[in-house]
DRENDO-1510 file (C-alpha; in Angstrom, 1 decimal, always signed):
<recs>
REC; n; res; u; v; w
REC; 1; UNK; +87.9; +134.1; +22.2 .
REC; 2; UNK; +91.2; +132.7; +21.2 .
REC; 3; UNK; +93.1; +130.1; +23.2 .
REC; 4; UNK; +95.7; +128.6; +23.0 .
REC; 5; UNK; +96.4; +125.1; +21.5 .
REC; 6; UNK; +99.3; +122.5; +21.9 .
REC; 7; UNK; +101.6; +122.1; +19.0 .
REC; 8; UNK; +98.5; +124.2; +16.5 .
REC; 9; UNK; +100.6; +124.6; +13.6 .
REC; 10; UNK; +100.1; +120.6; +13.2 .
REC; 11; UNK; +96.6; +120.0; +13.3 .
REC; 12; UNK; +96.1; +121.3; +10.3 .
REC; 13; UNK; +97.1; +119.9; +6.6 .
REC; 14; UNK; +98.7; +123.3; +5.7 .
REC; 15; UNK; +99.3; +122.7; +2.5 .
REC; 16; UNK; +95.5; +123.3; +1.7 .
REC; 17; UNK; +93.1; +125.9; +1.1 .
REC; 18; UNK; +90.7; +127.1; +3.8 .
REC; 19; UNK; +88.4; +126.0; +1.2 .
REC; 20; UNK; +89.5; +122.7; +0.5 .
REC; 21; UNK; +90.2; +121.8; +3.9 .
REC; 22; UNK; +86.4; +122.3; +5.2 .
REC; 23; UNK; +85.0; +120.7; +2.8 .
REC; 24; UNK; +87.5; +117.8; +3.2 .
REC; 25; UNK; +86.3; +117.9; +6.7 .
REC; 26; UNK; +82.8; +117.9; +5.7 .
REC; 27; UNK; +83.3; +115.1; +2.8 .
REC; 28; UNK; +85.0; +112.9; +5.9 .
REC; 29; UNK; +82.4; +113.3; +8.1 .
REC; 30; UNK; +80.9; +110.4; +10.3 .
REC; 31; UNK; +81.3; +109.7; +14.3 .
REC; 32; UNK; +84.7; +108.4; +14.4 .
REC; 33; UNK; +86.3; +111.5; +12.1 .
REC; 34; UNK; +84.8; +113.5; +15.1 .
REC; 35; UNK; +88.2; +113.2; +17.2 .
REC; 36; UNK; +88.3; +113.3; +20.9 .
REC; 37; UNK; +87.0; +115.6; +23.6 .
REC; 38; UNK; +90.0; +115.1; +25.9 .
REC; 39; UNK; +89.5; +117.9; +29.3 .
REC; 40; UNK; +92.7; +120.3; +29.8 .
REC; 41; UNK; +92.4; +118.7; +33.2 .
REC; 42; UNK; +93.9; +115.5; +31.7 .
REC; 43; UNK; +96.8; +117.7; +30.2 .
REC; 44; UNK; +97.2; +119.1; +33.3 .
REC; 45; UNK; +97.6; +116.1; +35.3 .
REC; 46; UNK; +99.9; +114.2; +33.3 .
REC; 47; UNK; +102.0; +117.6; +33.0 .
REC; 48; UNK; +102.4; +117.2; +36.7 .
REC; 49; UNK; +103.1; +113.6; +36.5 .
REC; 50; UNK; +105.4; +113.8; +33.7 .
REC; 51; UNK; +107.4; +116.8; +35.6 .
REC; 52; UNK; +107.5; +115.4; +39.2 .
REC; 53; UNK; +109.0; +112.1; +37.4 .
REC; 54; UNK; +112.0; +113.8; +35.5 .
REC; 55; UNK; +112.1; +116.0; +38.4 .
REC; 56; UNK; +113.5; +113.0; +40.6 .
REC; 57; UNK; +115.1; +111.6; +37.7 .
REC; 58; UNK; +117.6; +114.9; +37.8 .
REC; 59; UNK; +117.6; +114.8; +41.4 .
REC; 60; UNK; +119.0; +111.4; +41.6 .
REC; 61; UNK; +121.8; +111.6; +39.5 .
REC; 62; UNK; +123.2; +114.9; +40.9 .
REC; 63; UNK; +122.8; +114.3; +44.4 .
REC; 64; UNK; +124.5; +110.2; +43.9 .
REC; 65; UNK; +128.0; +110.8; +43.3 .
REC; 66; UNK; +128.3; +107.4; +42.1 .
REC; 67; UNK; +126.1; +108.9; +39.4 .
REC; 68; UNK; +128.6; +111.5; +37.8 .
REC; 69; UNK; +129.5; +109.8; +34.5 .
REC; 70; UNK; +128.9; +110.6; +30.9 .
REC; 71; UNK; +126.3; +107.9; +30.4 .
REC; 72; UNK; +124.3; +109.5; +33.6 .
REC; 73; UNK; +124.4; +113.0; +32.2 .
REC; 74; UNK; +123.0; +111.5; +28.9 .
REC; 75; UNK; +120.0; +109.9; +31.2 .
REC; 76; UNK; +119.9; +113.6; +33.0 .
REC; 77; UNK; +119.5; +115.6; +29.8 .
REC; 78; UNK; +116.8; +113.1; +28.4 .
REC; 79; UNK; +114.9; +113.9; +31.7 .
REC; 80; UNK; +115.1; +117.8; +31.4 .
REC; 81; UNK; +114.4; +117.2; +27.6 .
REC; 82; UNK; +110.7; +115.6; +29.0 .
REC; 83; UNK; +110.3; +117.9; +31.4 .
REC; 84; UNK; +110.7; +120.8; +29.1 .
REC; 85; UNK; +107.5; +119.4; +27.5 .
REC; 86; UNK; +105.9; +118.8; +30.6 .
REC; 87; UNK; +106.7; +122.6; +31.9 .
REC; 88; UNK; +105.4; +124.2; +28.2 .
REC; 89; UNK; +102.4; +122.2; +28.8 .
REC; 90; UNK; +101.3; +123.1; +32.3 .
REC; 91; UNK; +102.1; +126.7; +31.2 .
REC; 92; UNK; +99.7; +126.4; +28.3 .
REC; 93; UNK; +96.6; +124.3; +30.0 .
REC; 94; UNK; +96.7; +126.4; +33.0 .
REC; 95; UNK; +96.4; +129.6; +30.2 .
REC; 96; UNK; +93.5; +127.9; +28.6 .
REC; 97; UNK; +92.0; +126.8; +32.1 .
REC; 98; UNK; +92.3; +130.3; +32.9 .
REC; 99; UNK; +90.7; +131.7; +29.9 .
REC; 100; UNK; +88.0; +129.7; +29.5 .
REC; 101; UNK; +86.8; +130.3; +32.8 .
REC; 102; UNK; +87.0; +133.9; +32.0 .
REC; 103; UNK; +89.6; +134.5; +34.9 .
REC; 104; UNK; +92.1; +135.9; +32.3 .
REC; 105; UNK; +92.0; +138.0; +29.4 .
REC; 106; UNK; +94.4; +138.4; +27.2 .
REC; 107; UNK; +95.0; +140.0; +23.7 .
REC; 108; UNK; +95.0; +137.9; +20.8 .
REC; 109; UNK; +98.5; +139.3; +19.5 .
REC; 110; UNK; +99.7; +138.0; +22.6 .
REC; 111; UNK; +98.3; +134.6; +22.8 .
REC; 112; UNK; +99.5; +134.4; +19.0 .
REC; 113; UNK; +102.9; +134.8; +21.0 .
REC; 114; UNK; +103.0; +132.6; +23.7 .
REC; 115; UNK; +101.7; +129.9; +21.2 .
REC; 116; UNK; +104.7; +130.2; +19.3 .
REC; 117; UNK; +107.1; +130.2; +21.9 .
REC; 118; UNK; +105.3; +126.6; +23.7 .
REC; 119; UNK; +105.9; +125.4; +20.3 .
REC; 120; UNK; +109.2; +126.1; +19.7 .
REC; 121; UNK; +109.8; +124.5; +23.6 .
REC; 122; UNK; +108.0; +121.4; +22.4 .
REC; 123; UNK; +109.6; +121.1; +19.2 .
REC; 124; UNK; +113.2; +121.8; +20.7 .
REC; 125; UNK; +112.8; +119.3; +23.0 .
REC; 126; UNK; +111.2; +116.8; +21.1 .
REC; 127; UNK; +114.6; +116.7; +18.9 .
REC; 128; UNK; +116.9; +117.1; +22.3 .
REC; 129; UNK; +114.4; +113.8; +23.2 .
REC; 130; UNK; +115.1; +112.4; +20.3 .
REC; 131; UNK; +118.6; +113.2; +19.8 .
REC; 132; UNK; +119.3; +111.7; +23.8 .
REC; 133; UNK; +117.8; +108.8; +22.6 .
REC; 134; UNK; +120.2; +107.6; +20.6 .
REC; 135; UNK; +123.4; +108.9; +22.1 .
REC; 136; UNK; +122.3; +107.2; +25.0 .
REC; 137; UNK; +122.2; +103.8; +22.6 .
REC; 138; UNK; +125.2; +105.0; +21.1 .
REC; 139; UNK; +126.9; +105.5; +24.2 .
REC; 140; UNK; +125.9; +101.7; +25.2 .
REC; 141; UNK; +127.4; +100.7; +22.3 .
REC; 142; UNK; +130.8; +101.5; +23.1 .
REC; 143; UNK; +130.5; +100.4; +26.7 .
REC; 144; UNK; +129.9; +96.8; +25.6 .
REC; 145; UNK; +132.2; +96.7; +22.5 .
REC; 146; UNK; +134.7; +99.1; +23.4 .
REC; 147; UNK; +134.4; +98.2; +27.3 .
REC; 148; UNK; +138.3; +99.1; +27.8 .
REC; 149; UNK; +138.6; +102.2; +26.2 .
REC; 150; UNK; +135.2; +103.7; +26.8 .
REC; 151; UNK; +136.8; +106.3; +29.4 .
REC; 152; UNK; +138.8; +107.3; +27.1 .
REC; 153; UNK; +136.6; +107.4; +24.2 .
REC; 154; UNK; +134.2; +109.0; +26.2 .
REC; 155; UNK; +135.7; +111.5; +28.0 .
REC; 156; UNK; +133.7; +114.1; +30.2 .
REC; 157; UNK; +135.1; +116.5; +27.7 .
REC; 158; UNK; +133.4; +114.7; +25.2 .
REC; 159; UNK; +130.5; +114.0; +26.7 .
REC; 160; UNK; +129.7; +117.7; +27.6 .
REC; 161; UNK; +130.7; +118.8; +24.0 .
REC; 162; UNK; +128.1; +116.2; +23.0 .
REC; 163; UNK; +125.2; +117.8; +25.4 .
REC; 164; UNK; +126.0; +121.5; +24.1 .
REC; 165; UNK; +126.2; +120.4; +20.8 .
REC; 166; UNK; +122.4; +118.4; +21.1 .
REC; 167; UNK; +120.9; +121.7; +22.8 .
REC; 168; UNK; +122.2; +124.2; +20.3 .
REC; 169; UNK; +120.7; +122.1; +17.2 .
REC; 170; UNK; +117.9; +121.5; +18.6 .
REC; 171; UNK; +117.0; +124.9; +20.0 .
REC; 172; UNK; +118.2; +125.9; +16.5 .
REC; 173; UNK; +116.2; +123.4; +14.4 .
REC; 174; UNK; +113.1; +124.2; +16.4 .
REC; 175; UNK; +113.4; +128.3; +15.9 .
REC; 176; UNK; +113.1; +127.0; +11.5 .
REC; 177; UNK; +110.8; +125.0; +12.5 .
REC; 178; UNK; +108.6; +127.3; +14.1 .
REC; 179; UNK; +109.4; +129.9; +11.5 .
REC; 180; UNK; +108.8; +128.3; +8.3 .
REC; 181; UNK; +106.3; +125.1; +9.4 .
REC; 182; UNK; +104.4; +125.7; +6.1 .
REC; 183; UNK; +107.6; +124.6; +4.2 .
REC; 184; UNK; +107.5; +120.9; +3.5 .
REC; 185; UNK; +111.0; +120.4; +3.3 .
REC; 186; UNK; +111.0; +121.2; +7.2 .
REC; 187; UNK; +108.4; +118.3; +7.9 .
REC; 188; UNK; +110.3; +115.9; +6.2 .
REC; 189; UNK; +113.7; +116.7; +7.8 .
REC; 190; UNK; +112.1; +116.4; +11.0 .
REC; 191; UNK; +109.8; +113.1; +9.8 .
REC; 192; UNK; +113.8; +111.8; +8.6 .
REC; 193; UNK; +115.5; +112.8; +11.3 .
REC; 194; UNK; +112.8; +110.5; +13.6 .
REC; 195; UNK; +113.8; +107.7; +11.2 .
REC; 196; UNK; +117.2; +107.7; +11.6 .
REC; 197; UNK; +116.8; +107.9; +15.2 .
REC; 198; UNK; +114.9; +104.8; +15.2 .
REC; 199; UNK; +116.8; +102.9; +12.5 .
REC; 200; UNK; +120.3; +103.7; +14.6 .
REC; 201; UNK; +118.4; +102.0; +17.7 .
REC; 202; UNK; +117.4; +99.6; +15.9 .
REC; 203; UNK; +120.8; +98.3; +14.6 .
REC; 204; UNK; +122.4; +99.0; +17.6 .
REC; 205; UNK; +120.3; +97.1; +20.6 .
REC; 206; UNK; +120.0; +94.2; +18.2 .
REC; 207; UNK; +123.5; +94.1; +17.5 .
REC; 208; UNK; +124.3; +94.4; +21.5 .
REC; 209; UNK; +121.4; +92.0; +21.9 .
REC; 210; UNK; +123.3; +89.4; +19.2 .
REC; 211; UNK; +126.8; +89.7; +21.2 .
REC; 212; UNK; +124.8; +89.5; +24.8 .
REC; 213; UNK; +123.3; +85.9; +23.2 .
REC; 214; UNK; +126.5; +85.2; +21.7 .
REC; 215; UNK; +128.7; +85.3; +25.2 .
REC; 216; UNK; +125.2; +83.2; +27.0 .
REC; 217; UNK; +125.7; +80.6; +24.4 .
REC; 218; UNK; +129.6; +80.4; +25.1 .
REC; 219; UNK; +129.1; +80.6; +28.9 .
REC; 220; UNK; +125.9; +78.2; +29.3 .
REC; 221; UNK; +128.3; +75.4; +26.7 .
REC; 222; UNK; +131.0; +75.9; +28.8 .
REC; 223; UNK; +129.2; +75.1; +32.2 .
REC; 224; UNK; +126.4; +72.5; +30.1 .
REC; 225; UNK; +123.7; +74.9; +31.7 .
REC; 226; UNK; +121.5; +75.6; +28.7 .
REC; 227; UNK; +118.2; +76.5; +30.9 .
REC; 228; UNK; +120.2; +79.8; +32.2 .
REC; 229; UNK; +121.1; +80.5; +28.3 .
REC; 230; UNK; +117.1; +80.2; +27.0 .
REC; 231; UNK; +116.2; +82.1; +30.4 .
REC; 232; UNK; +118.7; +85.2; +29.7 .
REC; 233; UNK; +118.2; +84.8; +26.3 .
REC; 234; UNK; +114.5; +85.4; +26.8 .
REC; 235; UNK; +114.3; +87.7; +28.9 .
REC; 236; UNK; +117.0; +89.7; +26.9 .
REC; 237; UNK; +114.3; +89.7; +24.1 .
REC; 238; UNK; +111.5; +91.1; +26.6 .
REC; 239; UNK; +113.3; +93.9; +27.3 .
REC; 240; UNK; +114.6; +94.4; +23.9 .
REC; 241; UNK; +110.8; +94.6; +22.5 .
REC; 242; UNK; +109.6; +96.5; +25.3 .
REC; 243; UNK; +112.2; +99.0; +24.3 .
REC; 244; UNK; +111.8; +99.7; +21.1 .
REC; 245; UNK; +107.9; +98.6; +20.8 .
REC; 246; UNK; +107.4; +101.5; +23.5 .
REC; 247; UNK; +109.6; +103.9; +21.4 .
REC; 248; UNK; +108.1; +103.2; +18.2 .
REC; 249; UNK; +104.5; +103.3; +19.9 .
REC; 250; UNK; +104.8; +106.5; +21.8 .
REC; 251; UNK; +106.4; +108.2; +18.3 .
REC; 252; UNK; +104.9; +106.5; +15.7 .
REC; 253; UNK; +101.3; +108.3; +15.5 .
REC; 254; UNK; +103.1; +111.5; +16.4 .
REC; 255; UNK; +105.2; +111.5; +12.9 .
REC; 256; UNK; +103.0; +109.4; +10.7 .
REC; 257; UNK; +100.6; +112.6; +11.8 .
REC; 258; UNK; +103.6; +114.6; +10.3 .
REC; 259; UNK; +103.5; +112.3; +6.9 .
REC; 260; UNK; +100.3; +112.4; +6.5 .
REC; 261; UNK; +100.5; +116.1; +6.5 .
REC; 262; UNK; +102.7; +115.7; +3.7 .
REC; 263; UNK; +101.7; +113.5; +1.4 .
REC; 264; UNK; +97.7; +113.8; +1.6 .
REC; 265; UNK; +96.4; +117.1; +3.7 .
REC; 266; UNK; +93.5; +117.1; +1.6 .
REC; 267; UNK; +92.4; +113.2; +2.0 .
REC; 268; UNK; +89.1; +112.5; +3.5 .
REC; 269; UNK; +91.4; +109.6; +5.5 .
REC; 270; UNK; +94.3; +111.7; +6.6 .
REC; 271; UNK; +91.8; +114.5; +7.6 .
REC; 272; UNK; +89.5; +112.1; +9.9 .
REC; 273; UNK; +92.9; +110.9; +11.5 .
REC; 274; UNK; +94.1; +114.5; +11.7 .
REC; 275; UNK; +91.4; +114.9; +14.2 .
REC; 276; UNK; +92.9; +112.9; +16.6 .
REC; 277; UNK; +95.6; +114.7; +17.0 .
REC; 278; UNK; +95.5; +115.8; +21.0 .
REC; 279; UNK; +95.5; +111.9; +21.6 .
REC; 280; UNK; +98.7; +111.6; +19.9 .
REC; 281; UNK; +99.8; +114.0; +21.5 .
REC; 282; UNK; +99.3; +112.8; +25.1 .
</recs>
């Protein structure tokens, strides 16, 4: 019976033959290329967690008027962005659920469909993720540095141009996706895209982190209060890692699944880790 599968046109290294890719499988064998069993009751439930949480997070910022700024409509898009992922996967595990239990039965033409569409939801708002991401860093960026013009920089205007402009490219980007996933140019636009997201948070926390130390240093000299300059200063680098270690962390095994893909589909190594997929995933 067929069922559907989260994000299925990346499990498999594409690039290879049916032939070549079991007997890759087979060549990799052992316990640990075996992947993991994770229960659609796991997907379900963090689907509900993940959905509840953005849930409030949009709730909060339209119902607090205090909350009606650019950089808060940023922070709201990023939450629908996640809950569009949450929503395409509680639609999908309840359809497996469903199926497997023989409650619904449902053409495989169909199914074929539905899986396209959840992936084209995922993918679109992995890059509207993404792409919220670092507006949201870029948008700090000119609140520290460009503190008194940064209502004029960033106007509502602006900032709603901005939004519009994130959901068209990524719904967009996610239809060629979709459509031509077999095409390797497409992997590595979105594997470079993920790279310049991470490399323009990257220069541009630690370059608000450097300034934050730098006005510390001049305040702390100025009152001869060096303890409160190592104590901000080190709890400014505790959140900084946190930051990006949790970015690159949640990310990371998602795209280097996507290079892999790339570079070696038929590798007995990048088949075994290929397996592991679904807990990338979660």
């Amino acid at each position: 019976m067929s069922t559907l599968a989260p994000l299925r046109l990346l499990r498999e290294p594409w690039n290879a033959s049916e032939g070549n890719q079991s007997n890759t499988t087979a060549g990799a064998g052992g316990p640990w290329c075996q992947g993991l069993n994770i229960p659609n009751e796991l997907f379900l439930t963090l689907g509900l967690v993940s959905l509840v949480e953005n849930l409030l997070v949009v709730a909060a910022i339209l119902k607090n008027r205090n909350l009606h700024s650019p950089s808060y409509y940023f922070i709201c898009c990023l939450a629908v962005s996640d809950m569009l992922v949450s929503v395409s996967n509680l639609v999908e595990t309840l359809f497996m659920l469903l199926m497997e239990h023989g409650v619904l039965v449902i053409h495989a033409s169909i199914v074929r469909h539905m899986d396209n569409v959840i992936d084209m939801l995922i993918c679109s708002s992995i890059v509207s993720s993404l792409s919220f991401l670092g507006v949201i860093a870029v948008d700090r960026y000119i609140t520290i540095f460009y503190a008194l013009r940064y209502h004029s920089i960033m106007t509502l205007q602006r900032a709603v141009v901005t939004m519009a402009s994130v959901w068209l490219a990524s719904t967009v980007s996610s239809t060629i996706f979709i459509t031509y996933y077999r095409n390797n140019a497409i992997l590595l636009c979105l594997i470079g895209f993920f790279l310049f997201v991470l490399v323009l948070m990257l220069v541009l926390y630690i370059h608000m982190f450097i300034l934050s130390r730098h006005h510390l240093c001049s305040i702390s000299s100025q009152q001869k209060q060096p303890t409160i300059y190592r104590s901000s200063s080190l709890k400014g680098t505790i959140t900084l890692t946190i930051l990006l270690g949790v970015f690159f962390i949640c990310w990371g095994p998602f795209f280097f699944h996507l290079i892999l893909i790339v570079t070696c589909p038929t590798n007995p190594f990048c088949t075994c880790f290929f397996s592991y997929f679904n807990l990338f995933l979660i």
